[in-house]
DOTITI-418824 format. One record per residue: residue number from 0; residue in one letter; chain; x, y, z of N, C-alpha, C in turn. Coordinates in Angstrom, 1 decimal, padded with zeros to 4 digits. Example, Ala and Ser with C-alpha at 12.3 -4.5 7.8 and 13.67 -1.06 7.14 Angstrom:
2
[0, "A", "A", [013.2, -005.7, 007.8], [012.3, -004.5, 007.8], [013.2, -003.3, 007.8]]
[1, "S", "A", [012.8, -002.2, 007.1], [013.7, -001.1, 007.1], [012.9, 000.0, 007.9]]
% end
This chain:
209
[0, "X", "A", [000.8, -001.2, 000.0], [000.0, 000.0, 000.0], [000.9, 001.2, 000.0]]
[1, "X", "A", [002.0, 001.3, 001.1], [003.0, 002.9, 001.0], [003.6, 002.6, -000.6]]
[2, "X", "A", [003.6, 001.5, -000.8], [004.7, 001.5, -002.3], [003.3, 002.7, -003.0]]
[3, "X", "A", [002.1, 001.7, -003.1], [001.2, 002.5, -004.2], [000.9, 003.4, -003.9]]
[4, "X", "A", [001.4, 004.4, -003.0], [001.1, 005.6, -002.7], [002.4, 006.4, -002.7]]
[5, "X", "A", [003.5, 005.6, -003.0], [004.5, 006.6, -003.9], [004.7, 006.3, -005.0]]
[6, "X", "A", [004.4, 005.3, -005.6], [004.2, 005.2, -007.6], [003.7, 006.0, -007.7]]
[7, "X", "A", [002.3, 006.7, -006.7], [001.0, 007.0, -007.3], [001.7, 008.8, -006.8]]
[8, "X", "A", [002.2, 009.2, -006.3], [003.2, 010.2, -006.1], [004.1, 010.8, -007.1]]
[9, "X", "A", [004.6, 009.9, -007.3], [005.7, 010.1, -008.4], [005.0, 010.3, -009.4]]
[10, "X", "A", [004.3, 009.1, -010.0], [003.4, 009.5, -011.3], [002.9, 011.3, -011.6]]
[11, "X", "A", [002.3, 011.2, -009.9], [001.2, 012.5, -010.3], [002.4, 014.0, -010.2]]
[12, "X", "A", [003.8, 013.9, -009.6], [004.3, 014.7, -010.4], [005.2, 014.8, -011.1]]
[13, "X", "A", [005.5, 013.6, -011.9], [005.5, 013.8, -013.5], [004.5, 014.2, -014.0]]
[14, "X", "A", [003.7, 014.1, -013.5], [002.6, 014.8, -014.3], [002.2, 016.6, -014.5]]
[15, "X", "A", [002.6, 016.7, -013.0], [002.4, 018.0, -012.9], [003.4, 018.7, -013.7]]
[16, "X", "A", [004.5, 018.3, -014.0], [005.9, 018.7, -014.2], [006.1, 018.5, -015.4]]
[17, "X", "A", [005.3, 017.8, -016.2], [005.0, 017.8, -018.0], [003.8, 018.7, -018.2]]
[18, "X", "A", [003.0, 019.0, -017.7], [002.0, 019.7, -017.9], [003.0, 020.9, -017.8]]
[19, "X", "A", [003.5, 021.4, -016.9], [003.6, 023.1, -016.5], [004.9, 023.5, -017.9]]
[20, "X", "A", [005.7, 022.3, -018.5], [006.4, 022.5, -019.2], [005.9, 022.8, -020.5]]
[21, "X", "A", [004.9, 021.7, -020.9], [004.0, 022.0, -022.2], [003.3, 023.6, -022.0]]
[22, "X", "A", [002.7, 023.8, -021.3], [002.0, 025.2, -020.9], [003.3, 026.2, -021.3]]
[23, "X", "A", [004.2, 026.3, -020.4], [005.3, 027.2, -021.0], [006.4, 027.3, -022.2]]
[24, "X", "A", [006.3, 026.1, -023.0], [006.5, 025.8, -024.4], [005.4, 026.3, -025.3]]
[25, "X", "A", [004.5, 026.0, -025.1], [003.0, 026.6, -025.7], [002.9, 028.5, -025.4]]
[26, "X", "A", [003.0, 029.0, -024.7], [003.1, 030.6, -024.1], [004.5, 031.2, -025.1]]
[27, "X", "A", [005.6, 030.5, -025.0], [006.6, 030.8, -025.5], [006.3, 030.7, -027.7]]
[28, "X", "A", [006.0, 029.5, -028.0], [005.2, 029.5, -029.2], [004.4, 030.9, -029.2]]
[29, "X", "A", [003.2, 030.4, -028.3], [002.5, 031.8, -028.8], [003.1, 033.3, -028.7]]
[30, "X", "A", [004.1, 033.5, -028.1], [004.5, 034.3, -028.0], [005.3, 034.9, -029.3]]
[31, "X", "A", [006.3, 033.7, -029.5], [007.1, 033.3, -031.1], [005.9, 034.0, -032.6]]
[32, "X", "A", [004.7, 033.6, -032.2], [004.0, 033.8, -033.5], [003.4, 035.1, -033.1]]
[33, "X", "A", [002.8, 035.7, -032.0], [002.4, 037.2, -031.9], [003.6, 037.8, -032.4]]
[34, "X", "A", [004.8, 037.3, -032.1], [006.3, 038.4, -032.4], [005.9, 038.5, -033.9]]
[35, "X", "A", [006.2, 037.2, -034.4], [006.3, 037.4, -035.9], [005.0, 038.0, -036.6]]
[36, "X", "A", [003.9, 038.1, -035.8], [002.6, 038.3, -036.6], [002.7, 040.1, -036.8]]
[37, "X", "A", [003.4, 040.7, -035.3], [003.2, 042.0, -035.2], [004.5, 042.5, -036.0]]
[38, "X", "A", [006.1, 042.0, -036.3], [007.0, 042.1, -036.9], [006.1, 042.0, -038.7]]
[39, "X", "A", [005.4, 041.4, -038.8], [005.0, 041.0, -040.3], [004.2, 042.3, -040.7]]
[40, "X", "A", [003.0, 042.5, -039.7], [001.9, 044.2, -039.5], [003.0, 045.0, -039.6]]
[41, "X", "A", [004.0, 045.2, -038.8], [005.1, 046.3, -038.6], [006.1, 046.8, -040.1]]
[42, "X", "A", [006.0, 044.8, -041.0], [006.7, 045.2, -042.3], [005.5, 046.1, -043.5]]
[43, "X", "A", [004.6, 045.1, -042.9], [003.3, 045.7, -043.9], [003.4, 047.1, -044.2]]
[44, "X", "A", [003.2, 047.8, -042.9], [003.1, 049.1, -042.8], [004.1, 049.8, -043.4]]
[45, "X", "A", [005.0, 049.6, -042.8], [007.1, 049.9, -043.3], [006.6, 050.0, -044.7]]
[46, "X", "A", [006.5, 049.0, -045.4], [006.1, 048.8, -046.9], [005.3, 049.5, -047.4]]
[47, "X", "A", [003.8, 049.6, -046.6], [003.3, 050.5, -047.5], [003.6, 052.3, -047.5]]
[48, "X", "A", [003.8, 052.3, -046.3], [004.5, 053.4, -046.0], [005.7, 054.3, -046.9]]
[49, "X", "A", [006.5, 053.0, -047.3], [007.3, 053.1, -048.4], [006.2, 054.0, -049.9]]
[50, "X", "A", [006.0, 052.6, -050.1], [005.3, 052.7, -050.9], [004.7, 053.5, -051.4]]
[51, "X", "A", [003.3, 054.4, -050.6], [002.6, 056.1, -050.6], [004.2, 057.4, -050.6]]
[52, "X", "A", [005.7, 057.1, -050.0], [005.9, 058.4, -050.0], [006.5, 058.2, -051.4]]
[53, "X", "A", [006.8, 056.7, -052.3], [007.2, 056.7, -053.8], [005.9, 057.1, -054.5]]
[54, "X", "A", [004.9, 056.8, -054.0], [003.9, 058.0, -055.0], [003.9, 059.4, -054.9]]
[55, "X", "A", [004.0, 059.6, -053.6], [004.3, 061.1, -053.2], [005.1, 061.6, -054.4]]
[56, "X", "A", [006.8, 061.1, -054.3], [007.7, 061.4, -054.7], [007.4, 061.5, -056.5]]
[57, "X", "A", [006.7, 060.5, -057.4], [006.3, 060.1, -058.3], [005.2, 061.1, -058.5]]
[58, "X", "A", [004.2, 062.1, -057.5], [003.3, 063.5, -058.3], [004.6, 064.0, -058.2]]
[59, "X", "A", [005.2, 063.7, -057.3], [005.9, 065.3, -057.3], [006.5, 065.6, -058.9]]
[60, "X", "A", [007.2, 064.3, -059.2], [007.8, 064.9, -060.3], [006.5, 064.9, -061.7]]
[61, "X", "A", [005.2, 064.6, -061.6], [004.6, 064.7, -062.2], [003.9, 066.3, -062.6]]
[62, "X", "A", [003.9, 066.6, -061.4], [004.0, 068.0, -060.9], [004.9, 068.7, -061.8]]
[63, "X", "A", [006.0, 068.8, -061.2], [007.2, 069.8, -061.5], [007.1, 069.8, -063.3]]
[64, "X", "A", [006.8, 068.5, -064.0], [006.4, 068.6, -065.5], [005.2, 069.4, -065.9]]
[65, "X", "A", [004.1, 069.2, -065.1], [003.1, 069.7, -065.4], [003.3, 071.6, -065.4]]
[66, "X", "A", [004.5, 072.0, -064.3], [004.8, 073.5, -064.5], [005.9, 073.6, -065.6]]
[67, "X", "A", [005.7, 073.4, -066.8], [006.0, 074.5, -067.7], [007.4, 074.2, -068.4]]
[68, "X", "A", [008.2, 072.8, -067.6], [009.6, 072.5, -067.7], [009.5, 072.4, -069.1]]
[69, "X", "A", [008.3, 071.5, -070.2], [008.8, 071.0, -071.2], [008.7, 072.3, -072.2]]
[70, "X", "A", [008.2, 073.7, -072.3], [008.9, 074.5, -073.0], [007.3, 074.7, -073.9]]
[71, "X", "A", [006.1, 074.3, -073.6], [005.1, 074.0, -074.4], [004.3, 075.0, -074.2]]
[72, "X", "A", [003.1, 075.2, -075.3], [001.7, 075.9, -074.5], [001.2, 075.4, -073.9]]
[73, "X", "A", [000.8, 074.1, -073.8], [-000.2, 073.7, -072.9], [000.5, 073.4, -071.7]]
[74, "X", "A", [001.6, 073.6, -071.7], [002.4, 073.8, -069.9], [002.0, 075.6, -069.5]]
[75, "X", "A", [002.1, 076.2, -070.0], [001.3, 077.8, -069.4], [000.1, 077.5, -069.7]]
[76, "X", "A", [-001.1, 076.6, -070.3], [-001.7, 076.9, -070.1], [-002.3, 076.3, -069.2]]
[77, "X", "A", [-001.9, 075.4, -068.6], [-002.2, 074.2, -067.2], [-001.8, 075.2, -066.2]]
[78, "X", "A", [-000.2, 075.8, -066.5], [-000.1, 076.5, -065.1], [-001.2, 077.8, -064.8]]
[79, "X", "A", [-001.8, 078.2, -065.8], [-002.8, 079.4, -066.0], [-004.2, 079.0, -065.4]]
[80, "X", "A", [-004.3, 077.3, -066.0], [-005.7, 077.0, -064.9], [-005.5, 077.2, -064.0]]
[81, "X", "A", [-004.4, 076.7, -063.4], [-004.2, 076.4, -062.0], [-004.1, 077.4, -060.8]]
[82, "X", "A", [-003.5, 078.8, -061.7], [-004.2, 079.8, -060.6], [-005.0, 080.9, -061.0]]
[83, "X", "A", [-006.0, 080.4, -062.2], [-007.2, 081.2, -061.9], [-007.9, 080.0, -061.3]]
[84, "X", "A", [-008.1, 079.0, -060.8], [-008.7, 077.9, -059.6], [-008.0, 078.8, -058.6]]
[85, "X", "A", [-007.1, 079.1, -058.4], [-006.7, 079.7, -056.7], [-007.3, 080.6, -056.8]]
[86, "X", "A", [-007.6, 081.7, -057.5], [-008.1, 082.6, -058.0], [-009.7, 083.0, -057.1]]
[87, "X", "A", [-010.3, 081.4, -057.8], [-011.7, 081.6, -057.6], [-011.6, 081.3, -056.4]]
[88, "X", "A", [-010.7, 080.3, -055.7], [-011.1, 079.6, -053.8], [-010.4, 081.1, -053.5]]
[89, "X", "A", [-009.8, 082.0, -053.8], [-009.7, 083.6, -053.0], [-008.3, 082.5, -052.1]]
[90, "X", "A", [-007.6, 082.4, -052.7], [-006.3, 081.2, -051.9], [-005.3, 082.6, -052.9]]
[91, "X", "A", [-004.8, 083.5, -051.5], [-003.6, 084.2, -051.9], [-002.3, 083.7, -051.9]]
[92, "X", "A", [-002.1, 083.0, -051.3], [-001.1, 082.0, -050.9], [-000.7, 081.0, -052.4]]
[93, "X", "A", [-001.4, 080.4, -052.8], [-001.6, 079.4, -054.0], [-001.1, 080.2, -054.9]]
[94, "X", "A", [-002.2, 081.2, -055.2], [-002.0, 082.6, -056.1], [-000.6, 082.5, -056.3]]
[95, "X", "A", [-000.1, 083.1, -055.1], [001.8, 083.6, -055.3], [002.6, 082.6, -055.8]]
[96, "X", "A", [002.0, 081.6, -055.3], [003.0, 080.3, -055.6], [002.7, 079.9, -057.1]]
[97, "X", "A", [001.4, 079.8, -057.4], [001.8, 079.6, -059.1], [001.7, 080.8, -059.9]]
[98, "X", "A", [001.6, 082.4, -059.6], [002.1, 083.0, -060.3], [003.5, 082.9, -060.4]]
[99, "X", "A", [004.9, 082.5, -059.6], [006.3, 082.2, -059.9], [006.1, 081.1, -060.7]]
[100, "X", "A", [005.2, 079.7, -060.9], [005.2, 079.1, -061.3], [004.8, 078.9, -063.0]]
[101, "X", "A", [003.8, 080.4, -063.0], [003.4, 080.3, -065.0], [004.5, 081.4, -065.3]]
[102, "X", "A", [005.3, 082.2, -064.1], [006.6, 083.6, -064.9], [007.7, 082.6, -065.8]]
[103, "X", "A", [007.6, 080.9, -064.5], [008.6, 079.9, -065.1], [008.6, 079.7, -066.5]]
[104, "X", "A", [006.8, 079.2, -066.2], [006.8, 078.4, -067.5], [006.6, 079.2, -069.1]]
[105, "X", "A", [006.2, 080.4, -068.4], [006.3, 081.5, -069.7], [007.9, 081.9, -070.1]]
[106, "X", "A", [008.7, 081.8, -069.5], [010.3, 082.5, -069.4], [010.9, 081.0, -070.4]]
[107, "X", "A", [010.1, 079.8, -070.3], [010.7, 078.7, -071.0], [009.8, 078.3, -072.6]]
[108, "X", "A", [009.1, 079.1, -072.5], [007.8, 078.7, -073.7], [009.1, 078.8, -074.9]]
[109, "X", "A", [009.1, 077.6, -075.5], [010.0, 077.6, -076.6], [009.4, 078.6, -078.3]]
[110, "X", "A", [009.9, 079.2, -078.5], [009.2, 079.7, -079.6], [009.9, 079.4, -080.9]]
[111, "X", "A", [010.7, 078.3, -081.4], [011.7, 078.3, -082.0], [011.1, 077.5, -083.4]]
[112, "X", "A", [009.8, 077.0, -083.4], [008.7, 076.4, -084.5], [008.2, 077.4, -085.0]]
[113, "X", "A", [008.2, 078.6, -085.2], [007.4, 080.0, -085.9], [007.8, 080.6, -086.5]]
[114, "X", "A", [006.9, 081.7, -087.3], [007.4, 082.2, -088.0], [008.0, 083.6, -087.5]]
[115, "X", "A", [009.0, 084.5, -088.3], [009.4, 085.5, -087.7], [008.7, 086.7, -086.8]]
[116, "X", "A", [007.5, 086.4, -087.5], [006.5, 087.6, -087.2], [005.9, 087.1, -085.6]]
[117, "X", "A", [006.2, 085.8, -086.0], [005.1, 084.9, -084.3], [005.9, 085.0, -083.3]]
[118, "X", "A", [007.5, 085.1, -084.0], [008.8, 085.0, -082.6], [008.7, 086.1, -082.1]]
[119, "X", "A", [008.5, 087.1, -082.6], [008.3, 088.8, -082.0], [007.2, 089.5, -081.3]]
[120, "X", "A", [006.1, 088.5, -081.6], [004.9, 088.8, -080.7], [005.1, 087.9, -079.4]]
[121, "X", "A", [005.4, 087.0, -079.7], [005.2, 085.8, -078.8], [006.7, 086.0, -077.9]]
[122, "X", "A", [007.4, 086.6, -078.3], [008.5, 087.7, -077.3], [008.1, 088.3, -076.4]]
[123, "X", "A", [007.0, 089.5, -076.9], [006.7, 090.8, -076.8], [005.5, 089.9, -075.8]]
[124, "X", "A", [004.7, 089.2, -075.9], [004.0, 088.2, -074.9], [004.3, 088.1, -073.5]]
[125, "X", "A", [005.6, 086.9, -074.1], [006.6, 086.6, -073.0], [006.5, 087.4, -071.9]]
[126, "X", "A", [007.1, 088.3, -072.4], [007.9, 089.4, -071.6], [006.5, 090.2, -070.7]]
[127, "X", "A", [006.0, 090.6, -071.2], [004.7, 091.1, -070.7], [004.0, 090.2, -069.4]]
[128, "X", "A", [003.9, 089.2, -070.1], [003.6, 087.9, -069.0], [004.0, 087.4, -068.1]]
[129, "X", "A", [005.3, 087.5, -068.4], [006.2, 087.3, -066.7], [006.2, 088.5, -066.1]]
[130, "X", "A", [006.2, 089.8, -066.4], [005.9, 090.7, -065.2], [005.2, 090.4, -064.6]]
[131, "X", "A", [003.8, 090.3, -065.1], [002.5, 090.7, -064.4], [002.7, 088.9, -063.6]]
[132, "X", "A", [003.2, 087.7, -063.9], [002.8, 087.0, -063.1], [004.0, 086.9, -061.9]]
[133, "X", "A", [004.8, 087.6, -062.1], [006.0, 088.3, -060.7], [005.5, 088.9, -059.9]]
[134, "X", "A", [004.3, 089.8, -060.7], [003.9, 090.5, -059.6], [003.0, 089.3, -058.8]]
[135, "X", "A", [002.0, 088.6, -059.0], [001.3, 087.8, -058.6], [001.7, 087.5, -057.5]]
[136, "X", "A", [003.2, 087.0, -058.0], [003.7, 085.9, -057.0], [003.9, 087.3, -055.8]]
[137, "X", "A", [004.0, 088.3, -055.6], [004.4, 089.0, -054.4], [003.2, 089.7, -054.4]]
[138, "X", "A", [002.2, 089.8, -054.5], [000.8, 090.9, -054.1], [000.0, 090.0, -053.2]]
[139, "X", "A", [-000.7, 091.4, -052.8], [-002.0, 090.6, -052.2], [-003.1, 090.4, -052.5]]
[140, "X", "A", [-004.2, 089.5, -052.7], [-005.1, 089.1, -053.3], [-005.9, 090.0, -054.9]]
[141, "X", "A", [-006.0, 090.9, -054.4], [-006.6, 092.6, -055.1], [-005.5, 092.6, -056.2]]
[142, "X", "A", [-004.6, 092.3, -055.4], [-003.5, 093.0, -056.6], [-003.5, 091.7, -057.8]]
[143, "X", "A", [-003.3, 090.6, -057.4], [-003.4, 089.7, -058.1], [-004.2, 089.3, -059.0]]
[144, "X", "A", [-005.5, 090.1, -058.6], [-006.5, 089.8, -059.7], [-006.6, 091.1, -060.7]]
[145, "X", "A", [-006.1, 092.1, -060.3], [-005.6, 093.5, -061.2], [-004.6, 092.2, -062.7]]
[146, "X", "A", [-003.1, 092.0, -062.3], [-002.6, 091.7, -062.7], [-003.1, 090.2, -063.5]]
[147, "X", "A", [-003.9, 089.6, -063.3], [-004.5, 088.5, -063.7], [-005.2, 088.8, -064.8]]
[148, "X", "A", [-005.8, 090.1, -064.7], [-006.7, 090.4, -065.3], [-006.0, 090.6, -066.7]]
[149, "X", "A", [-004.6, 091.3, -067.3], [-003.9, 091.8, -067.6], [-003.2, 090.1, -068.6]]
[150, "X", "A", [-002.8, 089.3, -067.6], [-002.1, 087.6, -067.7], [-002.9, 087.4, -068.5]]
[151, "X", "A", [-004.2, 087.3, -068.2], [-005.2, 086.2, -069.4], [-005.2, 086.7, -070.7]]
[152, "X", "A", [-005.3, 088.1, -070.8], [-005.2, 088.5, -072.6], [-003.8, 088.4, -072.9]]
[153, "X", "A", [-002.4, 088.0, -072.1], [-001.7, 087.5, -072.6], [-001.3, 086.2, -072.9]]
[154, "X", "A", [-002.4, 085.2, -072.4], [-002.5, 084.0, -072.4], [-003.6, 083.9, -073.7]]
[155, "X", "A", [-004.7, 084.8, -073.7], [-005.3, 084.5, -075.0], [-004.8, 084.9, -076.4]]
[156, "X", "A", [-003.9, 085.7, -076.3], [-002.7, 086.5, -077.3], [-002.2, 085.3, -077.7]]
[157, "X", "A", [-001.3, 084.8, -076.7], [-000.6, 083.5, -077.0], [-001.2, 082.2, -078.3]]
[158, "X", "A", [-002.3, 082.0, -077.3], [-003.0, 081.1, -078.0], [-003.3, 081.1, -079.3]]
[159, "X", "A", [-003.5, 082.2, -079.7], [-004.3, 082.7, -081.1], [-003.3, 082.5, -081.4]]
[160, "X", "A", [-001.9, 082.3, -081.3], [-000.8, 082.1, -082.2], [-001.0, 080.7, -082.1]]
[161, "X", "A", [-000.4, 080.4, -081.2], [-000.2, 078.8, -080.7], [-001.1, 077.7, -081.1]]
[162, "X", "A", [-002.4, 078.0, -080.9], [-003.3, 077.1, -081.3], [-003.4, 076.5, -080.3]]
[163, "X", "A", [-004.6, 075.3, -079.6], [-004.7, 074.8, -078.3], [-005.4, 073.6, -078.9]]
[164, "X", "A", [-004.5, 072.3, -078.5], [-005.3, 071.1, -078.2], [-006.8, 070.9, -077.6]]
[165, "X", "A", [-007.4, 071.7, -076.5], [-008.5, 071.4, -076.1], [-009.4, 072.9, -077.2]]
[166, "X", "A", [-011.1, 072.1, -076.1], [-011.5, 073.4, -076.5], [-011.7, 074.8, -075.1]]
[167, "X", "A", [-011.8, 075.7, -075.2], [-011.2, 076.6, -074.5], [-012.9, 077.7, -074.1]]
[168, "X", "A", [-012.6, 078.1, -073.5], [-014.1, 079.5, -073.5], [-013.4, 080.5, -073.1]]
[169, "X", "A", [-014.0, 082.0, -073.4], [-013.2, 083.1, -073.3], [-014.8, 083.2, -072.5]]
[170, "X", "A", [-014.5, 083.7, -071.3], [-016.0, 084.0, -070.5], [-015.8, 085.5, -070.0]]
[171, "X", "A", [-016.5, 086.0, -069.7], [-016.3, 087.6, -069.1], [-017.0, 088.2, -068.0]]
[172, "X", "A", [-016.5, 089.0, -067.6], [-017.3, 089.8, -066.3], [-017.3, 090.8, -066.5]]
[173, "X", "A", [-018.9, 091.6, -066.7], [-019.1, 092.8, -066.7], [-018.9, 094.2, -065.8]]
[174, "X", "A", [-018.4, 093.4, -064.4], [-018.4, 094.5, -063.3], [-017.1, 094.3, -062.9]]
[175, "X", "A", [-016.6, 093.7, -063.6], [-014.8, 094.0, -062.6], [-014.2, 095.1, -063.5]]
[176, "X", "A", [-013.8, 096.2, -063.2], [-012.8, 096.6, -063.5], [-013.3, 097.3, -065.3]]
[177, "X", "A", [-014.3, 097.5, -065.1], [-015.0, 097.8, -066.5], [-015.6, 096.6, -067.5]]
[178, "X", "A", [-014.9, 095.8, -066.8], [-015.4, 094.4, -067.9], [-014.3, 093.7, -067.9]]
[179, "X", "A", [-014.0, 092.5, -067.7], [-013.0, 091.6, -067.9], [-013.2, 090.4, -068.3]]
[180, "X", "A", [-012.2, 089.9, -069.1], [-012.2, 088.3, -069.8], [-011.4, 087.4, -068.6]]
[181, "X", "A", [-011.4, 086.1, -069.0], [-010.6, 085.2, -068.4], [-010.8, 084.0, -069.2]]
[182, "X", "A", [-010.3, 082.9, -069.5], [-010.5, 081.7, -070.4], [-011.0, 080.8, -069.2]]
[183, "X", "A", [-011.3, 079.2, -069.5], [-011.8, 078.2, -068.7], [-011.5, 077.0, -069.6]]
[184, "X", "A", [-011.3, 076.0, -069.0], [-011.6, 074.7, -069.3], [-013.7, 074.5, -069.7]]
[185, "X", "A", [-014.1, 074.6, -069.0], [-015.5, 074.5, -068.8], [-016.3, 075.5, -068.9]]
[186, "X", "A", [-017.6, 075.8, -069.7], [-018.6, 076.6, -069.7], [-018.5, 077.0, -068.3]]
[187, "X", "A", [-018.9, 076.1, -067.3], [-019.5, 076.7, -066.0], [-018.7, 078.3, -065.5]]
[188, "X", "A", [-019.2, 079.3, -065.4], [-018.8, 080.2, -064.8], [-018.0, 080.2, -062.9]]
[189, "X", "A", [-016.9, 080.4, -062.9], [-015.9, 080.7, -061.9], [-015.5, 081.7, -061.5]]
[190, "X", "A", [-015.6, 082.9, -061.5], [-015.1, 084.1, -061.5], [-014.3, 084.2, -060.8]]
[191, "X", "A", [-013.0, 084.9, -061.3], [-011.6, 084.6, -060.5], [-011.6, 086.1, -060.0]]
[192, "X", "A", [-012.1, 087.0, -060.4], [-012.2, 088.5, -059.9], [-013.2, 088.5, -058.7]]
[193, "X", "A", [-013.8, 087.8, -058.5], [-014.7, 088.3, -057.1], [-014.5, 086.7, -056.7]]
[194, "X", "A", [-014.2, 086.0, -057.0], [-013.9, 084.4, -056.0], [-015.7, 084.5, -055.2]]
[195, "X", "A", [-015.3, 084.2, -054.3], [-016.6, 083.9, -053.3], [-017.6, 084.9, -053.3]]
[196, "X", "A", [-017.3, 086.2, -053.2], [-018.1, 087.0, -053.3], [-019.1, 087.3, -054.4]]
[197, "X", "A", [-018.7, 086.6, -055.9], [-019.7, 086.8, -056.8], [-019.1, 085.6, -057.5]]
[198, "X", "A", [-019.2, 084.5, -057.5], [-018.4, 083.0, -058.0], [-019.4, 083.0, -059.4]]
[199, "X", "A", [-020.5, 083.1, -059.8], [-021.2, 082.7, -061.1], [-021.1, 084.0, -061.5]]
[200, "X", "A", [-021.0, 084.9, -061.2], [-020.9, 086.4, -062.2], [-020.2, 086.4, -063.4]]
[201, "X", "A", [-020.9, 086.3, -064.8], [-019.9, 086.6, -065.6], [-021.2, 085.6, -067.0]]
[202, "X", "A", [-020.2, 085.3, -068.2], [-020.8, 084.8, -069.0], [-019.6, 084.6, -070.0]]
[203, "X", "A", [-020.2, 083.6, -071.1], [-019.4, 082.2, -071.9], [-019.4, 083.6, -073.0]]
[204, "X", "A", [-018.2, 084.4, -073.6], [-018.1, 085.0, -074.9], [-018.0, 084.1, -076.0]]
[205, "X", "A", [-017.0, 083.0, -076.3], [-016.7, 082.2, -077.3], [-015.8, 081.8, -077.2]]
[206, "X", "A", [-016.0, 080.5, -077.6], [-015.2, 079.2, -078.1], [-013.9, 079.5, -078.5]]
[207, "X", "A", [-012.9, 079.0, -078.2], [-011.8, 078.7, -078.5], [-011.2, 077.6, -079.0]]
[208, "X", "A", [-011.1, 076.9, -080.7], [-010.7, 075.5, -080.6], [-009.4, 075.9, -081.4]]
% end
């Protein structure tokens, strides 16, 4: 009977003593695979993370083409959308920044496909056009839309030479400044001379193709 009551001893802790080992083999496992599950989440992210600032990096330079580097019209004329849109959101800030940005792309407008008479206007353009969008880039809002006012019939000048891939609208406002033009992508009226304060004022003069 004492024997079977120390077999029966022994047994039960081996037993206890394989149990508590498997339990802390198993905790350590689990622990092994949370490591690598949160190391794996931690590469994901790392990766995508990567990933979004190579897109970042990838507008950017989509961007910097889009202002005016390749020497084209339709690079002044992208940069011309782009701040009569600041224009209309009344964004003085934007303003400044892509008026330096169309002085760029106008100071690079290659004119070297024309004829003598187009090199001398489209000079006399040039030149006109990077003032007023110098000034942009340093005024404040008022002033910029003075000077804008002035940019777009140098941008519509241009055109008439240049010719434009899309189609184009010359739209107008009757109460700025005695009356003013501006071009658009879109019929819809944007008024870049009163932004918020009068955003549909104005009307579609004609087509530009």
């Amino acid at each position: 009977m004492s024997r079977l009551k120390s077999t029966l001893g022994i047994v039960a802790i081996a037993f206890m003593t394989l149990t508590a080992v498997s339990c802390k083999d198993s905790n350590k496992e689990q622990d092994r695979t949370d490591g690598n599950h949160s190391e794996m989440n931690s590469g994901e992210d790392h990766s995508k993370m990567n990933h979004d600032n190579g897109d970042g990096h990838h507008d950017g330079e989509k961007k910097e083409m889009a202002m005016g580097s390749d020497g084209s019209p339709q690079a002044v004329l992208n940069d011309y959308f782009n701040l009569k849109d600041a224009l209309v959101a009344d964004d003085n800030a934007k303003a400044k920044e892509l008026g330096a940005v169309i002085a760029l792309s106008f100071g690079n407008l290659d004119v070297s496909n024309y004829t003598d008479s187009q090199k001398t206007e489209l000079t006399d353009i040039i030149e006109d056009a990077v003032e007023h969008a110098e000034h942009i880039s340093e005024s404040d809002i008022d002033h910029q839309r003075e000077h804008f006012k002035v940019l777009s019939k140098d941008v519509t000048d241009m055109v008439a030479i240049t010719g434009t891939k899309n189609t184009l609208y010359q739209q107008f406002c009757p109460m700025y400044d005695g009356g003013s033009a501006w071009l658009s992508l879109s019929k819809d009226i944007k008024n870049p001379y009163y932004g918020s304060k009068m955003l549909n004022c104005g009307e579609v003069q004609k087509e530009i193709n």
